[in-house]
C-alpha positions in Angstrom: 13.4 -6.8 -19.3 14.4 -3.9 -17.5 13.0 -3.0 -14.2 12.5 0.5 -13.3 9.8 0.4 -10.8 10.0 -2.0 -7.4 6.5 -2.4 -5.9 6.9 -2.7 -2.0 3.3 -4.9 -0.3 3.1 -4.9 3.6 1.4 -7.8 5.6 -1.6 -7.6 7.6 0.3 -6.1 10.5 2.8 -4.0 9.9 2.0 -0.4 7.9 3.1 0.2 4.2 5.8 2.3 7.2 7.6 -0.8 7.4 8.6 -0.5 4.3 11.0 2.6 4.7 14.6 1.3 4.8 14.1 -0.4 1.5 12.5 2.4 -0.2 15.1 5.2 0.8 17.5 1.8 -0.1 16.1 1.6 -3.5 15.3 5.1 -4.5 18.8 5.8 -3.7 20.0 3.1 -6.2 17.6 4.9 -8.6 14.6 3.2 -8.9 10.8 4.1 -8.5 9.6 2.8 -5.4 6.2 2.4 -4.7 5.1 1.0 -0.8 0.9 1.8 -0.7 -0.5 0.3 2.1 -3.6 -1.7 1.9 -6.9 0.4 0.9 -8.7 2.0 3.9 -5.3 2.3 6.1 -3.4 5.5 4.3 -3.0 7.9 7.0 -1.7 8.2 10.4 -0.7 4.9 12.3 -2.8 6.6 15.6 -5.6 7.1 13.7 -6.2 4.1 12.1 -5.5 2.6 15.3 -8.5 4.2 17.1 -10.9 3.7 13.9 -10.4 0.6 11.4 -13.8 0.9 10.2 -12.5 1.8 6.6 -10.5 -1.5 6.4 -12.5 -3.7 8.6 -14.4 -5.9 6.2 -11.3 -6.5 3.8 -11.3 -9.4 2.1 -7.9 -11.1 -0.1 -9.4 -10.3 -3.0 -9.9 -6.9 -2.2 -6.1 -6.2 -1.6 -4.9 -7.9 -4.5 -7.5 -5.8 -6.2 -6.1 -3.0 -5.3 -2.5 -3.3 -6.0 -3.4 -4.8 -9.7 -4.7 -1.4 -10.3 -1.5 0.0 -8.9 0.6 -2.1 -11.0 -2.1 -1.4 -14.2 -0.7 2.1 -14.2 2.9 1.7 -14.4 4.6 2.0 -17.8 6.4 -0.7 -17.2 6.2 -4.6 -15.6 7.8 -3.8 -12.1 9.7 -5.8 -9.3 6.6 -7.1 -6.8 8.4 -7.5 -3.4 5.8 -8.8 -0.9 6.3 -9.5 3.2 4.0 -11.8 5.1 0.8 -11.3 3.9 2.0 -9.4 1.2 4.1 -12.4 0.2 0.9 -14.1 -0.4 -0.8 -11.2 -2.5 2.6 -11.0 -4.3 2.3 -15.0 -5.3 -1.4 -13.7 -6.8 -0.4 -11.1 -8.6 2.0 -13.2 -10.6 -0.3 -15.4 -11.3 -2.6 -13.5 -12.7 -0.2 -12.2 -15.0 1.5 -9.3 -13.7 5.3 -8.4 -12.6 8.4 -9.1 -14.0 9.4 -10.9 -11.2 7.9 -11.3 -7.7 9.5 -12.1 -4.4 7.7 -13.2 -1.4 9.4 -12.8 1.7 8.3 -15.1 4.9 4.1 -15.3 3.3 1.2 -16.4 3.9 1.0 -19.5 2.3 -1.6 -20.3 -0.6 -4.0 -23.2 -0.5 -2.8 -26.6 -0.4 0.5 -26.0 1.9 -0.7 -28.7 4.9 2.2 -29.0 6.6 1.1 -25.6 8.8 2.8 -25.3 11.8 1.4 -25.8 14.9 2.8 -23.1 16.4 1.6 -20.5 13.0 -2.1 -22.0 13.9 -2.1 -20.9 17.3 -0.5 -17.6 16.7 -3.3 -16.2 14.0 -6.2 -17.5 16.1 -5.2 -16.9 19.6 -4.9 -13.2 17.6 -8.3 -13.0 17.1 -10.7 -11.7 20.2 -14.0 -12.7 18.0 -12.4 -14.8 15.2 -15.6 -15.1 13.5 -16.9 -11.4 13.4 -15.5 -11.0 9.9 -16.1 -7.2 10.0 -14.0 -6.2 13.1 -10.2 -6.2 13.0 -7.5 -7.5 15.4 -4.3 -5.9 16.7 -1.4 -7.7 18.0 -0.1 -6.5 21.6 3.3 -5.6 22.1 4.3 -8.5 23.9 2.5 -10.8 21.1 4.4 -8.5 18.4 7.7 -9.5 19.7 7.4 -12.9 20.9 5.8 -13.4 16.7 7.6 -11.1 14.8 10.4 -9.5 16.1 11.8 -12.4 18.3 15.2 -11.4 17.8 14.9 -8.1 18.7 15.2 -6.6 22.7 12.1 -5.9 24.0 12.8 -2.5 24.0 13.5 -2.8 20.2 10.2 -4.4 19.6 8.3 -2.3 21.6 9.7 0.9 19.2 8.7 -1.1 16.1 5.2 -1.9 17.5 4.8 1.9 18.3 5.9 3.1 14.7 4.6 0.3 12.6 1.8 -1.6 14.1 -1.8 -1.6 12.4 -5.2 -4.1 13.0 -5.7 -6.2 10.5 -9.0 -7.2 9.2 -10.5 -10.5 10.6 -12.0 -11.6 7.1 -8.4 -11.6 5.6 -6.5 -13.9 8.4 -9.9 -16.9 8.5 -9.6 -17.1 4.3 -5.9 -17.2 4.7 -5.1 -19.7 7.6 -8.9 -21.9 6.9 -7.8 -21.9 3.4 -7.3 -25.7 3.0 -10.8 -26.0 4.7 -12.7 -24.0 1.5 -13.5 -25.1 -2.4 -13.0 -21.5 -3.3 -10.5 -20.1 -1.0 -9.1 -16.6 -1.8 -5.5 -17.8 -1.4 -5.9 -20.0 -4.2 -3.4 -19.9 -6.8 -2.5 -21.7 -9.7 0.8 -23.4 -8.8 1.1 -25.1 -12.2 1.3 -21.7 -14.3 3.8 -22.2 -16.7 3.3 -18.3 -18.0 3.7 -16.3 -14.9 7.2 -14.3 -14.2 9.9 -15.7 -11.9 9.3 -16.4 -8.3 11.9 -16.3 -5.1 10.3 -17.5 -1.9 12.6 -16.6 1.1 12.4 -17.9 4.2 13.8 -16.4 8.0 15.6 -19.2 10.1 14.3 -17.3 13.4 11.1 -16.5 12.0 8.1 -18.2 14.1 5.0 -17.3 12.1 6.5 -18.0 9.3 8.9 -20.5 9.4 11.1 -22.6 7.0 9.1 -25.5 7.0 6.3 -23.2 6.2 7.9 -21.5 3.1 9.7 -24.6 2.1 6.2 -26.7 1.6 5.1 -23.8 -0.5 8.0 -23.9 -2.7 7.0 -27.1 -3.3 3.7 -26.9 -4.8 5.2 -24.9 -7.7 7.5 -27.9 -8.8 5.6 -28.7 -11.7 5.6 -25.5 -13.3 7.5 -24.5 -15.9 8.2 -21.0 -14.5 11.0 -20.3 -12.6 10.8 -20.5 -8.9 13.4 -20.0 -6.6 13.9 -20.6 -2.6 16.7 -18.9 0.1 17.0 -18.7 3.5 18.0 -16.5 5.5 19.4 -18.3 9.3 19.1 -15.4 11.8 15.9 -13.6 10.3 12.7 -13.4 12.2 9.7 -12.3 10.5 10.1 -8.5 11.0 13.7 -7.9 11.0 13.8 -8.9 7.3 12.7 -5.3 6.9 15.3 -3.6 9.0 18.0 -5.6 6.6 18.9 -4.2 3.1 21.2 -6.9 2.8 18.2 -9.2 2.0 16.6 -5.8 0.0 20.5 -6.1 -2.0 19.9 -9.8 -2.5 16.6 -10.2 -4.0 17.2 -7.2 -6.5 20.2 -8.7 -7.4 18.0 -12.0 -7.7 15.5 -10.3 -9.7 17.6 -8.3 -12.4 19.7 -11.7 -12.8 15.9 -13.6 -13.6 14.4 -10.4 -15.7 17.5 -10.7 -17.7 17.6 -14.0 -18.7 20.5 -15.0 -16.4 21.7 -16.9 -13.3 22.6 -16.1 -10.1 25.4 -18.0 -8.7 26.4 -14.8 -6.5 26.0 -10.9 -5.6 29.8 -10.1 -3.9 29.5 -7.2 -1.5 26.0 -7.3 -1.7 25.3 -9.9 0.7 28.1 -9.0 3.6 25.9 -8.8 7.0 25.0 -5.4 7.6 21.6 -3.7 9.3 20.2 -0.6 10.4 19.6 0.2 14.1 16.0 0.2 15.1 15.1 3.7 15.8 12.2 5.2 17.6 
């Protein structure tokens, strides 16, 4: 199958902005790139800042939703690259039948990974002010941006990516993510045992603190007994956000994905993968 089109899904977070190292990346290597943020929060990071209210009562299912339209349109099965959050709605998408291949990048897990971190626990409901007001949305602070996401980076760093990228995210979607385990009918369910869906790569930061290896390593597991193909890398020195600032990671999971699409096996992508990043800018 050949991919033409690369589908880009931000977190709860961090703006479809986030996104735009790997879309000049990939639109330089000739592909159409799509990176639509969540519906409600198109426009300008200040102003959604100061009024939410179109995104505020979001639910899971309302952002998968969304993108299945998006992805109804194309001509073509695309490339579904999700981070965070979007690594969740990515694992959805696939399973209910769309993509020709997906990758999830540091996500949210689905229902039934129970070995949560501690530490991932705290972090999602020490974010919350009201965590039970599930029509009012939470922004992290600079200094919980950087001590949860971008770790890795100088403060200084961070604090540019906070300014540029940052959005609230809608309280609804972070309770039916991380209380999934606790609900019959969770949102974040998926069916692990799909046998029909395309081919999955689950990738993992080493430095990454919301979502960390453990984390992304349990949900691998649950897809053992399918039939489709799922794959799992790790990536030592990422922490959750800097995976965006690195197209040797946007290199590594095209290469990844055009290998699966076609049938074949990656054993390598020379080049490729040699360590290179773009500095932060403001």
């Amino acid at each position: 199958m050949n991919i033409t089109t690369i589908v880009l899904i931000n977190g709860l977070w961090i703006s479809a902005l986030g996104w735009e190292l790997w879309v000049q990346h990939y639109a330089d290597k000739g592909y159409h790139v799509i990176a639509a943020d969540w519906p409600g929060r198109e426009g300008e990071i200040e102003q959604l800042r100061r009024d939410p209210g179109n995104f505020a009562s979001l639910g899971l299912n309302d952002v998968v939703d969304h993108y299945e339209q998006l992805i109804r349109e194309l001509e073509t099965p695309p490339l579904i690259i999700g981070h965070s959050l979007g690594g969740l709605v990515t694992q959805m998408l696939l399973d209910r039948g769309w993509g020709a291949a997906g990758v999830a990048i540091a996500p949210a897990p689905v229902k039934g990974v129970r070995r949560l971190p501690l530490s991932s626990f705290k972090i999602a409901l020490s974010a919350l002010g009201n965590p039970f007001n599930k029509r009012e949305t939470t922004l992290l602070n600079a200094k919980q941006f950087h001590e949860t996401f971008a770790n890795t980076l100088t403060e200084a760093q961070s604090r540019s990516a906070f300014t540029r990228y940052a959005l609230p995210g809608p309280n609804r979607v972070l309770l039916q993510t991380t209380l999934a385990n606790f609900s019959r009918h969770a949102a974040a369910t998926v069916n692990v045992r799909n046998d029909t869906r395309a081919p999955l790569l689950l990738v993992a930061g080493g430095k990454d603190r919301f979502a960390p290896p453990s984390l992304v390593k349990a949900n691998f597991d649950l897809y053992q007994e399918s039939k489709a193909e799922t794959d799992y890398k790790e990536f030592p020195g990422q922490a959750n956000f800097t995976f965006l600032r690195q197209t040797k990671v946007a290199d590594y999971v095209l290469g990844w994905a055009l290998c699966r699409s076609n049938g074949s096996k990656l054993t390598a992508l020379p080049n490729q993968t040699d360590a290179w990043s773009v500095q932060l800018s403001a």
